[in-house]
C-alpha positions as a LaTeX table, in Angstrom:
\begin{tabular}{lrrr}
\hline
Residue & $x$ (\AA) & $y$ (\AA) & $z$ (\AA) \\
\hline
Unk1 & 118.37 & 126.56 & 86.07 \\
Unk2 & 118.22 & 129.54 & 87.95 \\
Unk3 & 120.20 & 129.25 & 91.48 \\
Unk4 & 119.01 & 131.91 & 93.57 \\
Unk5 & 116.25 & 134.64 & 94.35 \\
Unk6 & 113.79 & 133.34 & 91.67 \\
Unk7 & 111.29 & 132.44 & 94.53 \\
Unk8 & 111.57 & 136.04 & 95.95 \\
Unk9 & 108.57 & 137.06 & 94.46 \\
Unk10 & 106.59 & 133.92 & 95.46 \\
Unk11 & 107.51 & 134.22 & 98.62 \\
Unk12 & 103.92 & 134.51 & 100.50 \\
Unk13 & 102.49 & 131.51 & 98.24 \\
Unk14 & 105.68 & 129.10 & 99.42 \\
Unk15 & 104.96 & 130.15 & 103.32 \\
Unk16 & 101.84 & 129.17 & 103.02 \\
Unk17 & 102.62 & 125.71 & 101.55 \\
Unk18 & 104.89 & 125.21 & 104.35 \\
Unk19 & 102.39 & 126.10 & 107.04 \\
Unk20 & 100.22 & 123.63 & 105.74 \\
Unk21 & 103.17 & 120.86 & 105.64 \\
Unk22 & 104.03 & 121.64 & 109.09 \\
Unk23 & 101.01 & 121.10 & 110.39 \\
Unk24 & 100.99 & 117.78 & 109.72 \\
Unk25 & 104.48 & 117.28 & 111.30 \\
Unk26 & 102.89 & 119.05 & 114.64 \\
Unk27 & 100.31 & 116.12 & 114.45 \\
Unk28 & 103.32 & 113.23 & 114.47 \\
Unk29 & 105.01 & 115.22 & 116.47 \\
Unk30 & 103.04 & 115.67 & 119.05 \\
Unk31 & 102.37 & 112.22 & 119.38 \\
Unk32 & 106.07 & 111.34 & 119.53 \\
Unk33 & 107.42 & 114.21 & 121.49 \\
Unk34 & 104.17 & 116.13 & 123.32 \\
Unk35 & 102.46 & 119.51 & 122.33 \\
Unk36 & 104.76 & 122.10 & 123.58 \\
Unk37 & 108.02 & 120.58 & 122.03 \\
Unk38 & 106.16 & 119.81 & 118.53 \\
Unk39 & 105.06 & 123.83 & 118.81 \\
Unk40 & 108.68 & 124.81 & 119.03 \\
Unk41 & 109.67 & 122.54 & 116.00 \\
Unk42 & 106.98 & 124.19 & 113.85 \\
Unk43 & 107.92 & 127.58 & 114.83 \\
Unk44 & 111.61 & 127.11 & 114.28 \\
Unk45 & 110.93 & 125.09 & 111.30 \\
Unk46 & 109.29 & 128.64 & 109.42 \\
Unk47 & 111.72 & 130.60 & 110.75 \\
Unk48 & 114.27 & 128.38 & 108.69 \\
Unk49 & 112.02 & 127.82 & 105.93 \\
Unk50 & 111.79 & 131.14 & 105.04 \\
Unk51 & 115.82 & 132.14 & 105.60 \\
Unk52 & 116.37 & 129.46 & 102.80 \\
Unk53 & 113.88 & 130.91 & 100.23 \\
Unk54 & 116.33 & 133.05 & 98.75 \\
Unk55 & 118.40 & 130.45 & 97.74 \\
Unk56 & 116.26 & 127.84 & 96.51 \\
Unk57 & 117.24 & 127.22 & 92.99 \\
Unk58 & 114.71 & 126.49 & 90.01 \\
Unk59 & 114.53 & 124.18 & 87.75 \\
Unk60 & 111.92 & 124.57 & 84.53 \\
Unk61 & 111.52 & 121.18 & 84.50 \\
Unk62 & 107.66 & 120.66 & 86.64 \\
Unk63 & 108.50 & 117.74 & 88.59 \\
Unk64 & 112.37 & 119.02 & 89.56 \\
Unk65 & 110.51 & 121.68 & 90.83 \\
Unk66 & 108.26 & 119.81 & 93.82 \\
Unk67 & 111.67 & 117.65 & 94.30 \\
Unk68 & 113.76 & 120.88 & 95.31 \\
Unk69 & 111.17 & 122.47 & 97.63 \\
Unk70 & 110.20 & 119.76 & 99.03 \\
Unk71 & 114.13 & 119.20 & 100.26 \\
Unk72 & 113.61 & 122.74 & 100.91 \\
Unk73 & 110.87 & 122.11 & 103.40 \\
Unk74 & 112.68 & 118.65 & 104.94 \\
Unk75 & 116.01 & 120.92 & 105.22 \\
Unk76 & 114.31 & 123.37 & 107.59 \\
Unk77 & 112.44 & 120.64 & 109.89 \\
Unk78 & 116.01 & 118.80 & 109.96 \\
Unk79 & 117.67 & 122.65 & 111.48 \\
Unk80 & 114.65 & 123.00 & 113.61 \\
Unk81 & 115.14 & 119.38 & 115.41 \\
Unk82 & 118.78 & 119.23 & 115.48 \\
Unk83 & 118.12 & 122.53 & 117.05 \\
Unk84 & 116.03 & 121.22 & 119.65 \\
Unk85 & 118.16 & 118.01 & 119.71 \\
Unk86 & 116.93 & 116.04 & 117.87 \\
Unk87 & 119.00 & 114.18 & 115.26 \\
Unk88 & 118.60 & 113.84 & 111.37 \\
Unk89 & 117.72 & 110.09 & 111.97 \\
Unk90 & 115.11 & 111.44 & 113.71 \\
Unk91 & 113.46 & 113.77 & 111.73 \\
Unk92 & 113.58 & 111.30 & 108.66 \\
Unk93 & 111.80 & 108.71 & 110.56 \\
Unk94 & 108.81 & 111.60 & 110.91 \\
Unk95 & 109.16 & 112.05 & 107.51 \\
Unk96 & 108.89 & 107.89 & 106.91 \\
Unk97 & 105.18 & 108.08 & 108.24 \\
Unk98 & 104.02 & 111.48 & 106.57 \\
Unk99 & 105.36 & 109.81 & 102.92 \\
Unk100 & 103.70 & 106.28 & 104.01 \\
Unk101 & 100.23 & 108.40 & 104.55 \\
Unk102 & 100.59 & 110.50 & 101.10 \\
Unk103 & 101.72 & 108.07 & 98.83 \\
Unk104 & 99.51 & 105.36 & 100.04 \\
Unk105 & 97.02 & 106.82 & 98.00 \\
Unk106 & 98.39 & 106.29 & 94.34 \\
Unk107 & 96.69 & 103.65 & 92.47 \\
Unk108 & 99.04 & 100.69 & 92.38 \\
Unk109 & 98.36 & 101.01 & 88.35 \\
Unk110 & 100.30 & 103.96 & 88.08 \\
Unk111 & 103.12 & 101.83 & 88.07 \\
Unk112 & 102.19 & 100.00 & 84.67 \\
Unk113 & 101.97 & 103.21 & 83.05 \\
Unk114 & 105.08 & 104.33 & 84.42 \\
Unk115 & 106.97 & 101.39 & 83.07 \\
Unk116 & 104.99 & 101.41 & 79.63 \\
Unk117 & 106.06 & 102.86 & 76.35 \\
Unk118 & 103.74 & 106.04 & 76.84 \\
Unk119 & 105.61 & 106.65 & 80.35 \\
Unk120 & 108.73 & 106.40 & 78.78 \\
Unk121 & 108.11 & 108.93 & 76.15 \\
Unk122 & 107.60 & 111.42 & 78.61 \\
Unk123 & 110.02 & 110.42 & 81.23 \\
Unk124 & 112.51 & 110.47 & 78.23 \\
Unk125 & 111.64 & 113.60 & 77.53 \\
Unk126 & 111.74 & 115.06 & 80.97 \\
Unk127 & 115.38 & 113.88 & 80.92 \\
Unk128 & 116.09 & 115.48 & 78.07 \\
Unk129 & 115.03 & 118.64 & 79.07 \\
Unk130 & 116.58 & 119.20 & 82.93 \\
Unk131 & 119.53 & 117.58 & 81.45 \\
Unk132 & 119.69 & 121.04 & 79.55 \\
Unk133 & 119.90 & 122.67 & 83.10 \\
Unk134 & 122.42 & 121.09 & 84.46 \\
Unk135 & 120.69 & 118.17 & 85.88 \\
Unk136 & 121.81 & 114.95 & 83.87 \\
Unk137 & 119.74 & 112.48 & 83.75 \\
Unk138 & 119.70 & 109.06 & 81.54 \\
Unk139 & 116.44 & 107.51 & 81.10 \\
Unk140 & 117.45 & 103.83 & 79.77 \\
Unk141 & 114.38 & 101.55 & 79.21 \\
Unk142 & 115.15 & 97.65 & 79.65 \\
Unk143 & 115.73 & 95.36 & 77.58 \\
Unk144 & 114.32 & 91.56 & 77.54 \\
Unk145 & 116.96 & 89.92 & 79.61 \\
Unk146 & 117.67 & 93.10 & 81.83 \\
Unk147 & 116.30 & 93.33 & 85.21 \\
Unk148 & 114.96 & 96.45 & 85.20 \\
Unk149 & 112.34 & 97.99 & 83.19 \\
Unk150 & 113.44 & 101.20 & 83.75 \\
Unk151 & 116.57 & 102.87 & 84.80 \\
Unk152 & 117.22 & 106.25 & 85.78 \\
Unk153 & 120.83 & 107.78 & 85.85 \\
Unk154 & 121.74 & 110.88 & 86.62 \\
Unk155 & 124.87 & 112.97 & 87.32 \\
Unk156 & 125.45 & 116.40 & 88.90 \\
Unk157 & 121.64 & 116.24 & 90.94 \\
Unk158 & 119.98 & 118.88 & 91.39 \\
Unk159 & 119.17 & 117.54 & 94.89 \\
Unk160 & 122.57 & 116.85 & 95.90 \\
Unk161 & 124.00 & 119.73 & 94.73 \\
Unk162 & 121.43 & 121.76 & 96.56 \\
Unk163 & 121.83 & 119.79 & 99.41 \\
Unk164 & 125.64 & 120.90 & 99.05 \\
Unk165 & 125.34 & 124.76 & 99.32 \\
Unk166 & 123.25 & 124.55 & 102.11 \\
Unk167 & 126.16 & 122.18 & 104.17 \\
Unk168 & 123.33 & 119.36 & 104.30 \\
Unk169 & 125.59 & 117.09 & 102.88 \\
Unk170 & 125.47 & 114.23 & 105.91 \\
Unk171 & 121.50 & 114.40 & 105.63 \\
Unk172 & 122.61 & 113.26 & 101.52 \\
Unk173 & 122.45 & 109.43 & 102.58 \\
Unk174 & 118.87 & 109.51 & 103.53 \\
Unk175 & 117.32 & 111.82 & 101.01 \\
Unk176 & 115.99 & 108.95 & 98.74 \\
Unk177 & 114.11 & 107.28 & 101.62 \\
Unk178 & 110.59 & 108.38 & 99.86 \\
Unk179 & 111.46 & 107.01 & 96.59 \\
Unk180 & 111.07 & 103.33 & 97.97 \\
Unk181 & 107.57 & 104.29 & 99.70 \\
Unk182 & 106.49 & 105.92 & 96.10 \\
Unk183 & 107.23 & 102.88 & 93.98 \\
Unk184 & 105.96 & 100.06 & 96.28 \\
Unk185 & 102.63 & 102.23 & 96.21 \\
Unk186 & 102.98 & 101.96 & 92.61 \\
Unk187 & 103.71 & 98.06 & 92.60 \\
Unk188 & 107.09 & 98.98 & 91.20 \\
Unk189 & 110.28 & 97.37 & 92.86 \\
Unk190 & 113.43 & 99.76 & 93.35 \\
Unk191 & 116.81 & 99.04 & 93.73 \\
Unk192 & 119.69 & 101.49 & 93.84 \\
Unk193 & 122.90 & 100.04 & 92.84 \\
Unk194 & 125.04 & 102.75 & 94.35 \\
Unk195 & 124.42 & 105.42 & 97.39 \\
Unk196 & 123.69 & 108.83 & 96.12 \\
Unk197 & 126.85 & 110.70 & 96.34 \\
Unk198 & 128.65 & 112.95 & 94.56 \\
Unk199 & 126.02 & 113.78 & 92.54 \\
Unk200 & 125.55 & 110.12 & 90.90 \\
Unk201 & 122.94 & 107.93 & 91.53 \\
Unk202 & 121.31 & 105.11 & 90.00 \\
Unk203 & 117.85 & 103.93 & 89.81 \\
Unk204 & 116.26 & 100.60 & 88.65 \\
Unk205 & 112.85 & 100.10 & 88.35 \\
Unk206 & 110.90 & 96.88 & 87.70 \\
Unk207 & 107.01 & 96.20 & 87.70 \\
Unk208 & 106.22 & 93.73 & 90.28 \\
Unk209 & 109.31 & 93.13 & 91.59 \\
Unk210 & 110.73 & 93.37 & 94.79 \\
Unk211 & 112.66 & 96.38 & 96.24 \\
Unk212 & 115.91 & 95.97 & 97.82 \\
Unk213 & 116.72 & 98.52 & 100.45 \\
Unk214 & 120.13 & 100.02 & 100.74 \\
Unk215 & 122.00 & 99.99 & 103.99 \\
Unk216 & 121.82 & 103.58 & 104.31 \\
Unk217 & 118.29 & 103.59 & 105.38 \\
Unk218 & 118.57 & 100.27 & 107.03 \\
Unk219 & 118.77 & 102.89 & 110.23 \\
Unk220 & 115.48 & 104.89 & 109.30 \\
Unk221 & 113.07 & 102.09 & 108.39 \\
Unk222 & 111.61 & 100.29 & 110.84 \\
Unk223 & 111.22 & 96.24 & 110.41 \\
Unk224 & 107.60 & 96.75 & 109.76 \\
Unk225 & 108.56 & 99.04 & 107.50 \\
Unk226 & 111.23 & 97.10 & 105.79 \\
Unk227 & 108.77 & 94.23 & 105.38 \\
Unk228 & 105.81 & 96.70 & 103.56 \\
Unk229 & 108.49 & 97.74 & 101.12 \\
Unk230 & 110.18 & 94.72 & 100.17 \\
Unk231 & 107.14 & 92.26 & 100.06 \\
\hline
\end{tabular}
């Protein structure tokens, strides 16, 4: 793991990305707020966006890669509302409907192969290797009389560590709202036996089941919501 300035140099390419993300919030936004306040978010939201660049860590690992900048990205809308005054709440509640949108397009067989011997062989092995960063992460497949087919542990993650050194800390609670939207797209249900703190948290996955949302985001989801995920 590198924890600072290796995204110096990519600098330009990340901008972009973020342009392109933040359009979509101006759309929402809009909606929700009207055109000239959803203008000032976006224009904030860069100028944050590209203050945190330098400090962005990397992780080799592919996938812990799109998981830190896209924190990254959230981190700067959540400084560019609060700015505006606009609360945290808030801003993950935008989020709720971009994720809803993006992730309703994964075929709900994903989920089989994630679950599957194959998906385990390379979850196990993505594990293995951002464990060697720093990043600890159990992959524990279940057993017959488990409820879970898959569990993911970690300790010391990346995501709340980052969260950390940029004093995000209270913004911690919600940052695993997506992963419920992801696995009901992939007919997966996802409970979370403890709330992601310290740098522990705990994942169970099950194929067909039903997810069980913690009371931390009882506060972003809306009932409509809450009934998509958990049915």
């Amino acid at each position: 793991m590198i924890e600072k300035g290796y995204y110096l140099n990519k600098k330009q390419k990340l901008i972009k990305q973020f342009k392109k993300t933040s359009q979509r919030y101006n759309d929402i936004l809009s909606e929700q707020y009207g055109a000239q306040f959803a203008q000032q978010i976006i224009d904030d939201s860069r100028t944050y966006f590209d203050e945190l660049i330098p400090n962005i860590p990397f992780y080799d690992a592919a996938s812990y890669q799109g998981i830190i900048l896209l924190n990254a990205q959230v981190i700067a809308i959540i400084r560019a509302m609060e700015k505006n005054g606009k609360t945290v709440e808030d801003t993950v509640r935008v989020q709720v409907e971009l994720f809803k949108e993006d992730y309703g397009k994964i075929p709900s067989c994903v989920g089989r192969v994630f679950t599957s011997k194959v998906g385990g062989f390379f979850l196990n092995r993505l594990a293995q290797q951002v464990t060697k960063e720093g990043w600890y992460t159990d992959y524990i497949k279940g057993e017959t009389n488990d409820d879970f087919d898959v569990s993911i542990v970690t300790k010391n993650c990346g995501v709340i560590r980052y969260l950390e050194s940029e004093n995000m800390q209270y913004y911690a609670k919600y940052c695993n709202f997506s992963d419920f939207i992801m696995f009901r797209e992939m007919n997966i249900g996802l409970t979370q036996p403890m709330e992601p703190k310290n740098g522990n948290c705990v994942f169970c996955m099950k194929y067909k089941g039903k997810s069980k949302i913690p009371n931390s985001l009882e506060i972003i989801y809306t009932k409509e919501i809450k009934e998509y995920l958990t049915h």
